[in-house]
C-alpha positions in Angstrom: 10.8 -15.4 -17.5 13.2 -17.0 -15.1 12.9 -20.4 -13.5 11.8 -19.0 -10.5 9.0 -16.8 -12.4 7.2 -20.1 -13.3 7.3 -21.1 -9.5 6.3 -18.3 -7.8 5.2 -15.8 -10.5 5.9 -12.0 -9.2 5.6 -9.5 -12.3 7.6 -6.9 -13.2 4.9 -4.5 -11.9 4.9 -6.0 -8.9 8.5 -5.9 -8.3 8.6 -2.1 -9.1 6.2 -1.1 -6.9 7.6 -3.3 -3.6 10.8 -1.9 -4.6 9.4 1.6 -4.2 7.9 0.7 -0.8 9.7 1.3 2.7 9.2 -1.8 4.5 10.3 0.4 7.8 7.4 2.9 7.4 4.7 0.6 6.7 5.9 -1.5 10.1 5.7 2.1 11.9 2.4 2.5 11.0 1.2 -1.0 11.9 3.1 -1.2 15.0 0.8 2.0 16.1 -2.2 0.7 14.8 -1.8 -2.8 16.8 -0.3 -1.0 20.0 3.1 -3.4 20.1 5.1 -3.6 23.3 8.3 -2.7 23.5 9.0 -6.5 24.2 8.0 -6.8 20.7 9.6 -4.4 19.0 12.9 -5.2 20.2 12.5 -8.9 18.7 11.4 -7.4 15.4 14.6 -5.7 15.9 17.2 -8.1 17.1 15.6 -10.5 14.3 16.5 -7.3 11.9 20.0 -6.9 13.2 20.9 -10.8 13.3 19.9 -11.2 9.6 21.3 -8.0 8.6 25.1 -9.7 9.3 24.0 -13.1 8.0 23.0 -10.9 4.7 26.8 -9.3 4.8 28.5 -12.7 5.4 26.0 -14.4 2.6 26.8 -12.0 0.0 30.6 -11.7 0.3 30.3 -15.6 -0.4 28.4 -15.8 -3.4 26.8 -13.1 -4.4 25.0 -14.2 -7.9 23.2 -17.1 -5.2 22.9 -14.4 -2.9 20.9 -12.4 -5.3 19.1 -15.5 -6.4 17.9 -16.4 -2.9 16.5 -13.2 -1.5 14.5 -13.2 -4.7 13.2 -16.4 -4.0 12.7 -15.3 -0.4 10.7 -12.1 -1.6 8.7 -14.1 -4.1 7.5 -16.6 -0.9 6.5 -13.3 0.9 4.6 -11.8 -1.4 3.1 -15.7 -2.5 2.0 -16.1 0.9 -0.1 -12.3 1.0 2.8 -11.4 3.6 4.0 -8.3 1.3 -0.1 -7.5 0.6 -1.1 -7.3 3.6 2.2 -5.6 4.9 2.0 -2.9 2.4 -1.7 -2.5 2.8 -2.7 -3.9 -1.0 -4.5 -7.1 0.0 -8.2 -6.3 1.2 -8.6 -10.0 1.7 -5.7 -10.4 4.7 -5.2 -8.6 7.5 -2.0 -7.6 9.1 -0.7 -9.3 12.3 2.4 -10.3 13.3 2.8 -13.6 15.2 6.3 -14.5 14.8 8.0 -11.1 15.6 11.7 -12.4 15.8 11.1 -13.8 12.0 8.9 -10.3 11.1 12.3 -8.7 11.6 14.1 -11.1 9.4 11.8 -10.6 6.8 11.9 -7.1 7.0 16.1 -7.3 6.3 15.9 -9.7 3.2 13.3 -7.7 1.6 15.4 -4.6 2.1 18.3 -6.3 0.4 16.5 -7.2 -1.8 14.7 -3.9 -2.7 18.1 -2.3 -2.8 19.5 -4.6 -5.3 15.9 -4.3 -7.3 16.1 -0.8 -7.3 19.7 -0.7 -8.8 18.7 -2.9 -11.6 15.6 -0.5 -12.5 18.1 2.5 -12.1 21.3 0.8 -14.7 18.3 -0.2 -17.0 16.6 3.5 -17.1 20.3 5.0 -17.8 20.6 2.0 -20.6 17.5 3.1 -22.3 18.1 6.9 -21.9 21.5 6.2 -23.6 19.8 4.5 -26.4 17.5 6.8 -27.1 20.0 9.7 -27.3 21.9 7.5 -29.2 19.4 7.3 -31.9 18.8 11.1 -31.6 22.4 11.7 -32.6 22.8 9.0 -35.2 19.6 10.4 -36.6 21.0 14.2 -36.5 24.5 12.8 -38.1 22.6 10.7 -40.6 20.7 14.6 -41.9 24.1 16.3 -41.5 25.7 13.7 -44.3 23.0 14.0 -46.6 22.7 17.4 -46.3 26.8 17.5 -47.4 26.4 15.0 -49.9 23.6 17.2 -51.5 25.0 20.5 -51.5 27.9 21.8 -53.7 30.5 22.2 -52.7 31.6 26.0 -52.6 35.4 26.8 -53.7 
């Protein structure tokens, strides 16, 4: 487990499933559950668009501390029952948005960050699937040799 992980624990469980979430589809929903104005929507926007080039800037800089903050950033979200109660998983909070400029920043760093997530579970799945056919063909070589060490020869 990371530094971070001792911190602000967020299992690997957890981290798969927000990374198969759409953040954008569950703020659909709730914006026509809670009847937004359009007042609103645009500062959940222009908070989205603002942090969207600070994210571009930030991770053309450095992007191993890049990587390293929006999971940090993630792991206060989902801490604080943000991601829960965004995602409809927490039965003990209910969703509201108070800050909408800062809802919209939240909503680009967590899809940064589910992007990047997502690539990691993709390059370790192809890892493990090459492994495993790996050990299918050394296993299938391994029969063929003893199979020609075995037999005679036929001249």
């Amino acid at each position: 487990m990371s530094e971070l992980g001792k911190i602000i624990p967020l299992s690997s469980e957890e981290k798969e499933l927000y990374s198969k979430l759409d953040f954008k589809f569950f703020l659909d929903q709730n914006i026509k559950r809670e009847n937004l104005s359009s007042e609103n929507l645009k500062l959940i926007e222009k908070g989205y668009i603002k942090t969207i080039e600070l994210i571009n800037v930030a991770r053309d800089e450095n992007k191993a501390q890049f990587h390293l903050f929006i999971e940090g950033y993630v792991r206060k979200m989902h801490a604080g029952g943000m991601l829960g109660s965004h995602f409809n998983l927490s039965e003990a909070r209910d969703f509201k948005i108070l800050r909408f400029e800062d809802y919209g920043e939240n909503w680009a760093y967590f899809e940064a960050w589910a992007k990047r997530e997502r690539f990691i579970r993709r390059r370790k799945n192809v890892w493990k699937r090459i492994v495993e056919i790996g050990a299918v063909l050394g296993f299938i070589l391994a029969a063929i040799h003893l199979y020609e060490m075995f037999t005679p020869l036929k001249q």
